[in-house]
ZAKE-96282 format. One record per residue (C-alpha): residue number from 1; x, y, z. Coordinates in pm, whole numbers, plus 50000, padded with zeros to 5 digits. Example, Ala and Ser with C-alpha at 12.3 -4.5 7.8 and 13.67 -1.06 7.14 Angstrom:
2
- 1, 51230, 49550, 50780
- 2, 51367, 49894, 50714
***
This chain:
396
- 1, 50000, 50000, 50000
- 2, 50286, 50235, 50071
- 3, 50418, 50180, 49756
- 4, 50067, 50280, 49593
- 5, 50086, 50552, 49774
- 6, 50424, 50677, 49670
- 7, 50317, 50593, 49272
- 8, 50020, 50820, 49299
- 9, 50203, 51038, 49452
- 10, 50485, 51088, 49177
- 11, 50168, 51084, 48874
- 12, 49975, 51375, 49056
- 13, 50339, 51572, 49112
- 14, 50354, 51484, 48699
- 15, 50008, 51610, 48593
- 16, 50025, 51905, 48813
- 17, 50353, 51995, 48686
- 18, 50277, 51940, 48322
- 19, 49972, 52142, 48369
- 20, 50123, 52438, 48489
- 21, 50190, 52663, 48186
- 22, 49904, 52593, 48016
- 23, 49628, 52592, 48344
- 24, 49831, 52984, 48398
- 25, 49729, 53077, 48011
- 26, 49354, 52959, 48046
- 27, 49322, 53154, 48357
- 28, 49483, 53476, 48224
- 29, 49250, 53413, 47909
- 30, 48938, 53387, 48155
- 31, 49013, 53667, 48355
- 32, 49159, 53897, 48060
- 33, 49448, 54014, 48227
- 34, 49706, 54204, 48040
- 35, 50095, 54191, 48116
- 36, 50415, 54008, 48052
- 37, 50423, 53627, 48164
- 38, 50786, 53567, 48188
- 39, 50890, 53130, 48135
- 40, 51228, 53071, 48185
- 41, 51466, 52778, 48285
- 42, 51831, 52779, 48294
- 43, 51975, 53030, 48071
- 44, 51675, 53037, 47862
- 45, 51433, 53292, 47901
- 46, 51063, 53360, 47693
- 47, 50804, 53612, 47729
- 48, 50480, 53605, 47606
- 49, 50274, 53933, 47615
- 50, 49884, 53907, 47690
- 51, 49658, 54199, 47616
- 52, 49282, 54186, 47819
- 53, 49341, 53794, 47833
- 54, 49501, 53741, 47458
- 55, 49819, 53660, 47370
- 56, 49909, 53904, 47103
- 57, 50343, 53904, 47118
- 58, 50665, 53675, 47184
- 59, 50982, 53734, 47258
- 60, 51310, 53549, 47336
- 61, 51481, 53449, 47033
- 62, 51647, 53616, 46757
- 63, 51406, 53527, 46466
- 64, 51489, 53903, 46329
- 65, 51842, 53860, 46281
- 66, 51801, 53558, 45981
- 67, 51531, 53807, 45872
- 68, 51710, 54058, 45774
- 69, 51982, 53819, 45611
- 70, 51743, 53700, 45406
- 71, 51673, 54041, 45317
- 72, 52004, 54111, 45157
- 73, 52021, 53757, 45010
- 74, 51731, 53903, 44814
- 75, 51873, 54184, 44725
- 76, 51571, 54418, 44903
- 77, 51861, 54548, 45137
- 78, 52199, 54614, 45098
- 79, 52459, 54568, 45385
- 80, 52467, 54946, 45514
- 81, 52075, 54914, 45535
- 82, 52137, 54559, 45720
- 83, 52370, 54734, 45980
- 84, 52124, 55014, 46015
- 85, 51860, 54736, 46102
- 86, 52026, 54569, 46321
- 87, 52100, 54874, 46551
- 88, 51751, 54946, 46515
- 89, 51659, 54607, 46600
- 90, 51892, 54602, 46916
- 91, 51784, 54916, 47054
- 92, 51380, 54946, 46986
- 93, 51283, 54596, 46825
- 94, 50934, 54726, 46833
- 95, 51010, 54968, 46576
- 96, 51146, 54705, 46352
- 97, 50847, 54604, 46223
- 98, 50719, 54952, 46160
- 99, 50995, 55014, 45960
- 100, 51009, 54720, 45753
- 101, 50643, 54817, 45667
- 102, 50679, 55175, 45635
- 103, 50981, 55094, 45368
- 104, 50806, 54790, 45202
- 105, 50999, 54565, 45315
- 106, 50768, 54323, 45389
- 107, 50376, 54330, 45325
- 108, 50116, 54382, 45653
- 109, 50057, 53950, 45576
- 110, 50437, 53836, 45601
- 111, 50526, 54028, 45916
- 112, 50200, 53883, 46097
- 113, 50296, 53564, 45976
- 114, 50661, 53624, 46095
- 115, 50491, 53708, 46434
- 116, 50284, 53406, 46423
- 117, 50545, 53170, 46355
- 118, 50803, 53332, 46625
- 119, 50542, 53288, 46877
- 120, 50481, 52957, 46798
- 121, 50803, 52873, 46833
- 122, 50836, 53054, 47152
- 123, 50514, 52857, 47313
- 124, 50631, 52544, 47183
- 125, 50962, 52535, 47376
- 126, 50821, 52674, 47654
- 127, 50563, 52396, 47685
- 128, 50873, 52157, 47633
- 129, 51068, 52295, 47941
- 130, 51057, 52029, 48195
- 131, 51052, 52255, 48503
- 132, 50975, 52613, 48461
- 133, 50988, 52918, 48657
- 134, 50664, 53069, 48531
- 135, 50566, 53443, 48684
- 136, 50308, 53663, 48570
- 137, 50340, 54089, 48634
- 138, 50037, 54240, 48537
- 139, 50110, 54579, 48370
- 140, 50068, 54810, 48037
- 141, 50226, 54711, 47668
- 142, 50467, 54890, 47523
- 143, 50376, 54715, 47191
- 144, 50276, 54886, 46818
- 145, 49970, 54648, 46707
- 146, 50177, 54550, 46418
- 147, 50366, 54351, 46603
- 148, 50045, 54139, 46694
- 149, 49993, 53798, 46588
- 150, 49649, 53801, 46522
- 151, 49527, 53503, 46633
- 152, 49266, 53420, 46879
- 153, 49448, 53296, 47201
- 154, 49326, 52941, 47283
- 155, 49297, 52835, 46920
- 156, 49712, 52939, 46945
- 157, 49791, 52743, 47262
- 158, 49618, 52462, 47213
- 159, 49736, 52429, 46842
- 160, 50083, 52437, 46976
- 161, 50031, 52181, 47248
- 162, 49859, 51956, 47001
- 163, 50246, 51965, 46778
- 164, 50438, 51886, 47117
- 165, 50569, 51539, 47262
- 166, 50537, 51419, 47589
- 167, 50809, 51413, 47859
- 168, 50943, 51028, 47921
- 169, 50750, 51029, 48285
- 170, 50398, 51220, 48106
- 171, 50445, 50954, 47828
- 172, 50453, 50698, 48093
- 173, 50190, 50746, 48281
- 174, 49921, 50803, 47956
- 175, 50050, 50477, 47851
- 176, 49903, 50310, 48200
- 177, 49572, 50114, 48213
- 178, 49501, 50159, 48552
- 179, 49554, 50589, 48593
- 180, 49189, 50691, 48720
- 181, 49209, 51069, 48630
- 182, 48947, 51335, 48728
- 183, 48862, 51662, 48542
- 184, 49017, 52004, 48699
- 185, 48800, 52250, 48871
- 186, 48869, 52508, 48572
- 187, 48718, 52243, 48365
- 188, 48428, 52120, 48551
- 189, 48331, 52478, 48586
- 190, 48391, 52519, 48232
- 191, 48552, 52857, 48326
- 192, 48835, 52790, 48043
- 193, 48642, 52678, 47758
- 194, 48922, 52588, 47503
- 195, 48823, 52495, 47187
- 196, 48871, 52114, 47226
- 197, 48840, 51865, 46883
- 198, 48547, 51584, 46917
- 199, 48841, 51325, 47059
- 200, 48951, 51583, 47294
- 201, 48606, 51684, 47420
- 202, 48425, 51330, 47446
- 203, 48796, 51201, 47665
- 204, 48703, 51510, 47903
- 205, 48336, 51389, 47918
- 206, 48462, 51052, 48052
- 207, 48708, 51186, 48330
- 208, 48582, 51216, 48724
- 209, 48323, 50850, 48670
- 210, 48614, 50664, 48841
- 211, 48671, 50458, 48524
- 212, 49022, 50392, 48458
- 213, 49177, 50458, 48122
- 214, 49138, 50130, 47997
- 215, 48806, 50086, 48072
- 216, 48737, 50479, 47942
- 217, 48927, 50365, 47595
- 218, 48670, 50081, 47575
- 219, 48405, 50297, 47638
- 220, 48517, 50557, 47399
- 221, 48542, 50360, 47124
- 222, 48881, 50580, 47051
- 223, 49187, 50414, 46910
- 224, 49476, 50388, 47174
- 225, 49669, 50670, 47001
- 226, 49403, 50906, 46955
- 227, 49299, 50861, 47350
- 228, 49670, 50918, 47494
- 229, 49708, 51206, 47266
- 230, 49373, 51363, 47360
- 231, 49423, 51290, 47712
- 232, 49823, 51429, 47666
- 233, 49613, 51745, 47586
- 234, 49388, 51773, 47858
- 235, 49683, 51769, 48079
- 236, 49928, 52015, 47915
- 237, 49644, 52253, 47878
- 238, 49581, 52245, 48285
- 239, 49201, 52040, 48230
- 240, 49347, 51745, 48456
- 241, 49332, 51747, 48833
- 242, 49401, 51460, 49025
- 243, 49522, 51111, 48880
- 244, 49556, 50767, 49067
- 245, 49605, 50448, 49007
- 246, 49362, 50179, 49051
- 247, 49559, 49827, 49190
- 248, 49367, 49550, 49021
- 249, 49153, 49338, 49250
- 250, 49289, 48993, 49344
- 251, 49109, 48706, 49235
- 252, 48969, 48564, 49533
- 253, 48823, 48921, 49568
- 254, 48731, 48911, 49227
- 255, 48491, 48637, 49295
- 256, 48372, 48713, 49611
- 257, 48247, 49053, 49425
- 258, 48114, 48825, 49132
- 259, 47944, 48569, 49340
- 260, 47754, 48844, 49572
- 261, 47680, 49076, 49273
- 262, 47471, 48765, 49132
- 263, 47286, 48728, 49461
- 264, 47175, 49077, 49472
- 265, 47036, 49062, 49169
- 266, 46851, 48754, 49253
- 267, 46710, 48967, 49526
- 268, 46639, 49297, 49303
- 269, 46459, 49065, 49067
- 270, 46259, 48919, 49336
- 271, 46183, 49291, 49442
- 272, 46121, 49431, 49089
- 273, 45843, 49142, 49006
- 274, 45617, 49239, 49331
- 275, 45685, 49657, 49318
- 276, 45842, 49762, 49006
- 277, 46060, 50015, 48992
- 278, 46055, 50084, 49363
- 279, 46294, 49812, 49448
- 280, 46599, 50070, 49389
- 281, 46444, 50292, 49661
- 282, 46426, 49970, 49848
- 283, 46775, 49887, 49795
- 284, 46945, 50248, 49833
- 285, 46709, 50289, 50213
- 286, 46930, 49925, 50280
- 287, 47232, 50064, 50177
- 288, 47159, 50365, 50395
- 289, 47098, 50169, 50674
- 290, 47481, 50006, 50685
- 291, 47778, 50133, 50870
- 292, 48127, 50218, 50655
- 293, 48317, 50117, 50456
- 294, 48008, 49901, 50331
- 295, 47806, 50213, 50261
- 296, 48043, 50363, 50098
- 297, 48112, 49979, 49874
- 298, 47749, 50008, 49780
- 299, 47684, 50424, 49737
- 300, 47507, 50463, 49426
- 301, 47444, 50073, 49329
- 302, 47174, 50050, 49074
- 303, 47134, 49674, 48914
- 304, 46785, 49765, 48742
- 305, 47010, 50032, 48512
- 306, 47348, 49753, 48503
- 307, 47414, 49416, 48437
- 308, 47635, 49197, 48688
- 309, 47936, 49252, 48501
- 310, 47921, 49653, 48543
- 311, 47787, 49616, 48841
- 312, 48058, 49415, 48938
- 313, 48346, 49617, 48781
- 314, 48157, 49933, 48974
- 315, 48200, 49761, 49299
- 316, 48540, 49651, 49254
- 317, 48689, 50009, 49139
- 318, 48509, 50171, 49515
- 319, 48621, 49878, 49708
- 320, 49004, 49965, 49551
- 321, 48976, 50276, 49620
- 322, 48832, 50324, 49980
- 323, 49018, 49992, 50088
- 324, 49226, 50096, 50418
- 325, 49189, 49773, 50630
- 326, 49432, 49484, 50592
- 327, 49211, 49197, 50540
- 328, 48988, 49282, 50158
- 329, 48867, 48984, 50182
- 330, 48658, 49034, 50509
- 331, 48545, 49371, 50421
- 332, 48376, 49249, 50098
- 333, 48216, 48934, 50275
- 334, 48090, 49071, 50568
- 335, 47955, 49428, 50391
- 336, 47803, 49179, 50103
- 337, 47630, 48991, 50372
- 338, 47519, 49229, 50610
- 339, 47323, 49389, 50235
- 340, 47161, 49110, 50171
- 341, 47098, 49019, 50578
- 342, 46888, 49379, 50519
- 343, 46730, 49305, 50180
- 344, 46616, 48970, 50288
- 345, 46473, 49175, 50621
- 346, 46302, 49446, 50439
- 347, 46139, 49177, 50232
- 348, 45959, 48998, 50470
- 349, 45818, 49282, 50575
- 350, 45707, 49400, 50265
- 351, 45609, 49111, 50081
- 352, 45634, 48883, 50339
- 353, 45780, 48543, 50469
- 354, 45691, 48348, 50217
- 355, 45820, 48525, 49899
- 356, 46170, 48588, 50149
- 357, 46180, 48190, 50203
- 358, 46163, 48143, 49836
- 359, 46431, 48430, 49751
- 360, 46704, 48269, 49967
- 361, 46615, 47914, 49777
- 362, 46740, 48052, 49491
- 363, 47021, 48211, 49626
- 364, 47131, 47869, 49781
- 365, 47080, 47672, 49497
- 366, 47284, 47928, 49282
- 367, 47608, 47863, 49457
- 368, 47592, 47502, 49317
- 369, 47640, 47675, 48980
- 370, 47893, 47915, 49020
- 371, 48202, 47752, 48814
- 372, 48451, 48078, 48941
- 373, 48354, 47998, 49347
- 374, 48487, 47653, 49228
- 375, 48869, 47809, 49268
- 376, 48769, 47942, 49651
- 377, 48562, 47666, 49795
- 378, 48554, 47846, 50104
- 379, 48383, 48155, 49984
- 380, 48093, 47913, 49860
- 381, 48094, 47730, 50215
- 382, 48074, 48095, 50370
- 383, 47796, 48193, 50171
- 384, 47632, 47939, 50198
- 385, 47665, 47925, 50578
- 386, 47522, 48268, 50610
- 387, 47236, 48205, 50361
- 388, 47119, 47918, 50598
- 389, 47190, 48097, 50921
- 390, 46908, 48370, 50752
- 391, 46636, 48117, 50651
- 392, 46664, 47951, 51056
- 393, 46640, 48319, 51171
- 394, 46285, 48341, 50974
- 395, 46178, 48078, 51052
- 396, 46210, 48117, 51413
***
């Protein structure tokens, strides 16, 4: 379990980390703040320029300089206008651009795509920095529109993010089966509404159901490649909160869950054929009635909306991940029986002894067809035990 522990610890310190940059640009976006937002690591050093919430300039690297070479391999400059430039460049590089238009130079389309492309650049490496010192300073621009790279802000970012790679631990942990990953707040509250692809969007709409990503890929109906690079997304862009990993259940556990699943649903049938639909309420007023952790095993069981399977898979994911005591196994056999000990309870009263008598029948005679219970004899014999021990207590 400590070692659990420590894992989940390392992929949340991974997602949050990842996250950073981009959950910082959808919050200056929603809350149209305007300043400098200065990424650097090491030596190297970006800043990206947001006016009321848009990012409109980059700066950080010396696109300029090849520029102007090109320039004179063109023969549109010669060198004594290059030097001239490059003072210009050096000591005002906002009026570069201004001048390059103002001497036709370049047309209004080439510099914004010049812009466009820097910027791009810029937010690319910066989103492949590994460990960032990111810092925000809200203040005025000292930027000529021209300069501007026209583009609407999240469209930009999340274009860029789409082009990058993972890091080796990110790429890790979207290749795992078991990572159980839950939506941000930002994103629950839809507060940053980037503008996500269908891939992107219906991944997001299957994060925080406690499904982990294996069983969300075979929900999806998404290739394996399309999933982990949606899902790479959704974590780079700061849409991710917590992550953690969901241990397998053993397989005596695995059909102890099985074998009591298809009892309850013996019982919810039995329920369903006298009062309909009202056998949920029945069921959920039972499950209200127990102490924890089985309340918490059975919160928000619904076998007239599941089959056994789901049901079962439903069970198992809660048991993994409110499990604290050492011994699973009791936990799941004393919680499964103390449900149906209430069921069985709750239908004598209502439908009375009779129908009750009948229900745990079944239930008995069910056992002797369970092929998985074959592999833990001793789960049938406790069953089985119990089941009798509740037909001598109505009878009595």
């Amino acid at each position: 379990m400590v070692e659990i522990l420590k894992q989940e610890g390392m992929d949340q310190e991974i997602v949050d980390q990842e996250g950073r940059l981009g959950r910082v640009m959808g919050s200056l976006h929603t809350e149209g703040s305007t300043g400098t937002l200065c990424v650097n690591e090491g030596k190297t050093a970006f800043t990206f320029y947001f006016l009321k919430g848009h990012l409109v300039h980059a700066d950080g690297i010396d696109k300029e300089g090849p520029l102007l070479a090109e320039l004179v391999s063109k023969g549109r400059i010669n060198l004594k206008e290059l030097d001239e430039l490059r003072v210009l460049k050096d000591e005002n590089p906002q009026k570069l651009g201004e001048t390059l238009l103002a001497r036709k130079l370049v047309s209004e389309t080439l510099w914004r795509e010049f812009n466009r492309r820097k910027a791009k650049v810029l937010l690319s490496a910066a989103f492949d920095m590994e460990n960032p010192d990111i810092l925000f300073t809200e203040s005025g621009l000292n930027l000529v529109p021209v300069n501007f790279i026209g583009e609407e802000s999240l469209s930009f970012v999340l274009d860029t993010v789409r082009k990058t790679t993972p890091h080796s631990p990110l790429r890790e942990l979207l290749k795992s089966k078991h990572g159980v990953f839950s939506p941000s707040p930002d994103a629950i509250s839809g507060k940053t509404r980037f503008p996500l692809n269908p891939s992107e969007e219906q991944t997001l709409s299957f994060l925080g159901r406690g499904q982990t990503a294996k069983e969300i890929l075979n929900s999806s109906g998404l290739t394996p490649r399309l999933f982990q690079k949606s899902l790479y997304c959704l974590i780079r862009l700061g849409l991710v909160g917590a992550v953690a990993q969901q241990q397998p259940v053993n397989a005596e556990n695995s059909t102890i869950i099985r074998l009591y699943v298809n009892l309850l649903f013996i019982v919810e049938a039995a329920f369903r054929q006298e009062i309909g639909k009202r056998s949920h309420k029945v069921l959920q007023q039972c499950v209200r009635g127990m102490a924890s952790p089985g309340r918490a095993l059975f919160a928000g069981l619904d076998p007239v909306n599941g089959n056994p399977e789901s049901v079962a898979k439903k069970i198992a994911a809660c048991f993994m991940n409110q499990q604290t005591l050492s011994d699973g196994r009791l936990v799941l056999l004393t919680s499964f029986s103390k449900l149906l000990y209430l069921l069985i309870l709750r239908m004598k009263k209502l439908l009375g002894k009779e129908r009750a008598m009948k229900t745990i029948q079944e239930m008995i005679r069910t056992l002797a067809h369970f092929d998985p219970g074959k592999k833990h004899p001793e789960t049938l014999i406790y069953a089985r035990k119990n089941l009798e021990d509740l037909a001598r207590q109505l009878q009595s």
